[in-house]
C-alpha positions in Angstrom: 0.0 4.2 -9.5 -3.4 4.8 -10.9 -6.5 3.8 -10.1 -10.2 3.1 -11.5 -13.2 1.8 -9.6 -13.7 -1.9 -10.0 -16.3 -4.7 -8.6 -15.3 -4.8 -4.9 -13.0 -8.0 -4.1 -15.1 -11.1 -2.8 -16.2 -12.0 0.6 -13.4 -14.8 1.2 -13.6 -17.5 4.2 -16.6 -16.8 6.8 -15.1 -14.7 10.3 -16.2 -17.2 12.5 -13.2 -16.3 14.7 -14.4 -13.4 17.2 -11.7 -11.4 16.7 -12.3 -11.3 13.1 -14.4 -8.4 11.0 -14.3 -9.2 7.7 -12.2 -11.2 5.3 -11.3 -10.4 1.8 -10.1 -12.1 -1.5 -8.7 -9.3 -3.4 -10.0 -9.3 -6.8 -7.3 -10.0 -9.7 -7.7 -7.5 -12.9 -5.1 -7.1 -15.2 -4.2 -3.2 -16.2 -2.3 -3.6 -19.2 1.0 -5.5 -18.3 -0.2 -5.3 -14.4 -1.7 -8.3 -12.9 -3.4 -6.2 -9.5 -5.0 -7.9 -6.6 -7.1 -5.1 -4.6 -8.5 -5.5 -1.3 -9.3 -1.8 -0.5 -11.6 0.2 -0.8 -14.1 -2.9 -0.1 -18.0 -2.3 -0.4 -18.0 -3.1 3.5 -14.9 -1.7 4.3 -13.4 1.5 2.9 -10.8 2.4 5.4 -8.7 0.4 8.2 -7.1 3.2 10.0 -5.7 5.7 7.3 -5.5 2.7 4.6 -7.7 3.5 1.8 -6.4 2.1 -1.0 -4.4 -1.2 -1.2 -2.9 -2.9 -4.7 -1.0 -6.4 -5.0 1.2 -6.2 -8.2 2.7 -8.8 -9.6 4.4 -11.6 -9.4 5.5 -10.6 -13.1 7.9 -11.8 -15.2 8.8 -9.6 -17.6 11.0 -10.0 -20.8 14.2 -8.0 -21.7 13.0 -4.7 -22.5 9.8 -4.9 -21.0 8.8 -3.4 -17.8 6.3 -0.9 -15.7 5.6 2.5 -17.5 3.3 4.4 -15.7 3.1 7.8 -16.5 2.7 10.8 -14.6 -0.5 10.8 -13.1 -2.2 13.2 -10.0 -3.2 13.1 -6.8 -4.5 14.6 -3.7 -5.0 14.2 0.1 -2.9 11.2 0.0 0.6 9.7 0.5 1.6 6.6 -1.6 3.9 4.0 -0.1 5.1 1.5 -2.5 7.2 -1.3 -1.2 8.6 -4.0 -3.2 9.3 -7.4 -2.4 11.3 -8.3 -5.6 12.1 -6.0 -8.8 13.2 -2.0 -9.0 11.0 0.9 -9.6 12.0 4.6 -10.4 10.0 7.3 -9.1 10.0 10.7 -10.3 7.7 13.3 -9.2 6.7 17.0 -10.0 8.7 18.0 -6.9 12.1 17.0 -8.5 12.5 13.8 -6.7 14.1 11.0 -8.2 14.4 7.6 -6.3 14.7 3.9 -7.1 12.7 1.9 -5.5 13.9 -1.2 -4.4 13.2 -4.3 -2.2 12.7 -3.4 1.8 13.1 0.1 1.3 10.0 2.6 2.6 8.7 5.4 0.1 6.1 7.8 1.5 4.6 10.6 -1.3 3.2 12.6 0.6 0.6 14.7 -2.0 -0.9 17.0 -0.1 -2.7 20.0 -2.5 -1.3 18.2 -5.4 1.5 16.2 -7.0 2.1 14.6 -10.4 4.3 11.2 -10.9 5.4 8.6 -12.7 6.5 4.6 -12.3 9.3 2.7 -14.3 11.5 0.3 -14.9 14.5 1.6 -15.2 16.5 0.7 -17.9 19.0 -0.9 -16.2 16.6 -4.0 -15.2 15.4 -3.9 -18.6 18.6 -5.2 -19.7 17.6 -8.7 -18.3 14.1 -11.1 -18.3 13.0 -9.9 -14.5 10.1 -10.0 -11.5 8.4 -7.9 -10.0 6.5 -8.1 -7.1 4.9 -5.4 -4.3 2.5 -3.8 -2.6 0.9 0.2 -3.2 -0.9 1.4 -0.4 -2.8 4.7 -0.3 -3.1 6.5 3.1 -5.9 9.2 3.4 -4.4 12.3 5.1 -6.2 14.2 8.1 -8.9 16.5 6.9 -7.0 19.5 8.8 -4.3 18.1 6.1 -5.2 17.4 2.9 -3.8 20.7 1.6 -0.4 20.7 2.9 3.0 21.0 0.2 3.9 18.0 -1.4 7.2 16.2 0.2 8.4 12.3 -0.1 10.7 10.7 2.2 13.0 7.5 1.4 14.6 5.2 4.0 16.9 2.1 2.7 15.7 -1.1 4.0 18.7 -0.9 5.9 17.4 2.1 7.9 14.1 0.5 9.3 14.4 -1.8 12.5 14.6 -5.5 12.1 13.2 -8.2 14.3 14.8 -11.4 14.0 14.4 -14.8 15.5 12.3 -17.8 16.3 11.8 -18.3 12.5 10.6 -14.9 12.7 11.6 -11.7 10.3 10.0 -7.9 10.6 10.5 -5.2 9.2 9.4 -2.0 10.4 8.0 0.3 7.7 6.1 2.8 9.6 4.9 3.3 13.2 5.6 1.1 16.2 5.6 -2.3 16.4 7.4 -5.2 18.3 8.8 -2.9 20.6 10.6 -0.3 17.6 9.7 2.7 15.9 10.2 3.2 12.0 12.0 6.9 11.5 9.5 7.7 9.0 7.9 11.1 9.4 3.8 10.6 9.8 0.5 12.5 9.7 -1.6 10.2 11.0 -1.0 7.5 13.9 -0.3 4.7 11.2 1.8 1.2 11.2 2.9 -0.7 8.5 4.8 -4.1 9.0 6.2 -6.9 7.0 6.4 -10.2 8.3 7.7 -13.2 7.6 7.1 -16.6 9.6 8.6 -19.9 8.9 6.4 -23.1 9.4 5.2 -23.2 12.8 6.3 -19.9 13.9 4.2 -17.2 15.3 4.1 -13.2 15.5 1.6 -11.5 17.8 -0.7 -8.5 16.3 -0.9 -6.0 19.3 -4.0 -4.7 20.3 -1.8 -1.1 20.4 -3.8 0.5 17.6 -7.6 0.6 17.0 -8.0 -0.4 13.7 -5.5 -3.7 12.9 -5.4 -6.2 9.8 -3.1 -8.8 7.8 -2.4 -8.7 4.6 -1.5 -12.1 3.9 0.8 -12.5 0.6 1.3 -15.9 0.1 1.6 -19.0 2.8 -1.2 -20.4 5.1 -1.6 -18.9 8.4 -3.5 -20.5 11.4 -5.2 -18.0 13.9 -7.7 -19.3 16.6 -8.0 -22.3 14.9 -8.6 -21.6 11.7 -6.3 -21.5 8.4 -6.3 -18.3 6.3 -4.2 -18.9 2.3 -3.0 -15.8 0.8 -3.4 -13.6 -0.7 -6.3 -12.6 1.6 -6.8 -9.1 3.7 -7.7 -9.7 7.1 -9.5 -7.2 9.4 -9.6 -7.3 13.2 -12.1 -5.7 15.5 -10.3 -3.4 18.2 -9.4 -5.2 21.4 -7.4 -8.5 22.7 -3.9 -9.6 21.5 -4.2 -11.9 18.1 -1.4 -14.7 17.5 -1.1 -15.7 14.1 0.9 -19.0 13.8 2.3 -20.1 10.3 1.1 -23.8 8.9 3.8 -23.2 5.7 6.4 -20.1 5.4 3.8 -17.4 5.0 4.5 -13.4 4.0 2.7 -10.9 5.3 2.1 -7.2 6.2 0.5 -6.1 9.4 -1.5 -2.5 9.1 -3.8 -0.4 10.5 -3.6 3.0 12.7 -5.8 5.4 14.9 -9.8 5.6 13.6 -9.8 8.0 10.7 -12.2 11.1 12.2 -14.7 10.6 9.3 -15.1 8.9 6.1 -13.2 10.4 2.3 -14.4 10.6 -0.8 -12.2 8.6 -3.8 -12.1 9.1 -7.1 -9.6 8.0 -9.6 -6.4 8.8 -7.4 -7.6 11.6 -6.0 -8.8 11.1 -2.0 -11.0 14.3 -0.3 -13.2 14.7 2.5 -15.0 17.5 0.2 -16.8 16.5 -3.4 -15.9 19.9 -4.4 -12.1 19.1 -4.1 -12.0 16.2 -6.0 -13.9 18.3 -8.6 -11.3 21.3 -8.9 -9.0 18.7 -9.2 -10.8 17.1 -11.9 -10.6 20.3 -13.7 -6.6 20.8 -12.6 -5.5 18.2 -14.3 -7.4 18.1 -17.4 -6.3 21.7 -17.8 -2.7 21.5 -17.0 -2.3 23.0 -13.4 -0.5 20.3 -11.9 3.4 21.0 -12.4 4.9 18.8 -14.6 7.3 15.7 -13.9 10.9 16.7 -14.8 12.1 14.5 -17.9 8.5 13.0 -18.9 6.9 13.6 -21.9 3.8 11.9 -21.5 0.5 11.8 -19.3 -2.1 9.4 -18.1 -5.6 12.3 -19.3 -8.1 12.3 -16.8 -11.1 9.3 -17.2 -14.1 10.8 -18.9 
């Protein structure tokens, strides 16, 4: 989806626990129909792992006939994965890929030197009054990769390994977690999780990956002793086990990967570790470089 800067999202409940770094309220704006809670990039925290960028849309409820429509848009040094929790999304790109997105499934642009897309409803949901509800999430690509072709990879929720049990359910969307490996292809050492606890179940974060933090949807969540509501992002410092224990059925996503090697420059939704790259593709798009997205007629122009 697109992207703007905005005030950072407020400093939430104080880390008193020791494990914790910093704990954000994602800031609500509304973007036309969109009703977005972001919690990255953060003023004192731009990254966690490869996670640059991370959007909560929705809930919406939308009326027959209504929907997303986001045109085709750029981007660079980046891979998008959207996952839904309720609704459908179709997702065309300027590589000729066409997918619906739909709940549990994982979708991983990769953009690489540049790709143009767009998000919609498609028709078929359009028929009805419907929800939506999901998650965007941006992940910076190694500098030695920034520039690599475009590609996107799909996998049907019923292609990622499933934990179940104890009142607990997880999916796994990318990396290793719980014992499982996700099949998606990666360029970075990244994980991705969602999680769902009933009341008074728990699900351990492993200490496996440097940089580690909850995205809480909605629920509470008890860890160390203290109660976390959602929607709040949670970032951990490297080191012990954390236990997260749920006070009410709570939804979440566990993230985080291997320490980025430096930090990336953002603008709009195009993510560089060079100024100068950002600014060529400034200049790209507002001249017509990118190729086009089969079947679209329209554009979002660059910001001036």
């Amino acid at each position: 989806m697109s992207w703007m800067p905005a005030s950072d999202p407020v400093q939430g409940d104080d880390a008193s626990c020791a494990a914790l770094e910093l704990v954000v309220v994602p800031r609500t704006r509304d973007i036309g129909p969109f009703r977005v809670r972001r919690a990255l990039p953060h003023g004192k925290r731009q990254i966690v792992g490869p996670f640059i960028f991370f959007d909560q849309f929705g809930p919406m409820q939308f009326l027959a006939g209504q929907g997303i429509d986001v045109a085709p848009h750029p981007h660079i040094g980046l891979s998008t994965v959207t996952y839904l929790f309720d609704g459908r999304i179709t997702h065309r790109d300027s590589g000729r890929h066409v997918q619906d997105i739909v709940p549990g499934a994982m979708n991983l642009m990769t953009a690489g030197r540049g790709i143009a897309h767009s998000e919609r409803t498609p028709q078929t949901s359009r028929a009805a009054p419907h929800a939506v509800l999901g998650l965007q999430s941006w992940i910076a690509l190694p500098r030695d990769r920034e520039e690599i072709e475009p590609s996107f990879q799909h996998f049907d929720a019923a292609s990622l390994p499933l934990v179940e049990g104890d009142g607990l359910r997880a999916r796994v969307i990318a990396g290793r977690a719980f014992g499982l490996a996700a099949p998606v292809q990666t360029l970075h050492d990244w994980f991705y999780v969602e999680v769902g606890l009933a009341a008074g179940a728990s699900a351990p974060l492993d200490p496996d990956y440097e940089d580690r933090a909850i995205y809480l949807v909605d629920g509470t969540i008890e860890i160390a002793g203290e109660s976390f509501e959602g929607p709040r992002l949670l970032v951990f410092r490297p080191g012990d086990r954390i236990t997260v224990r749920a006070v009410t059925p709570a939804r979440m996503m566990l993230l985080g990967g291997a320490t980025m090697e430096g930090p990336r420059h953002i603008w709009w939704n195009f993510v560089s570790s060079s100024r100068e790259r950002i600014e060529q593709a400034k200049e790209d798009w507002r001249q017509g470089r990118f190729a086009a997205v089969p079947d679209e007629s329209e554009i979002i122009p660059l910001p001036e």
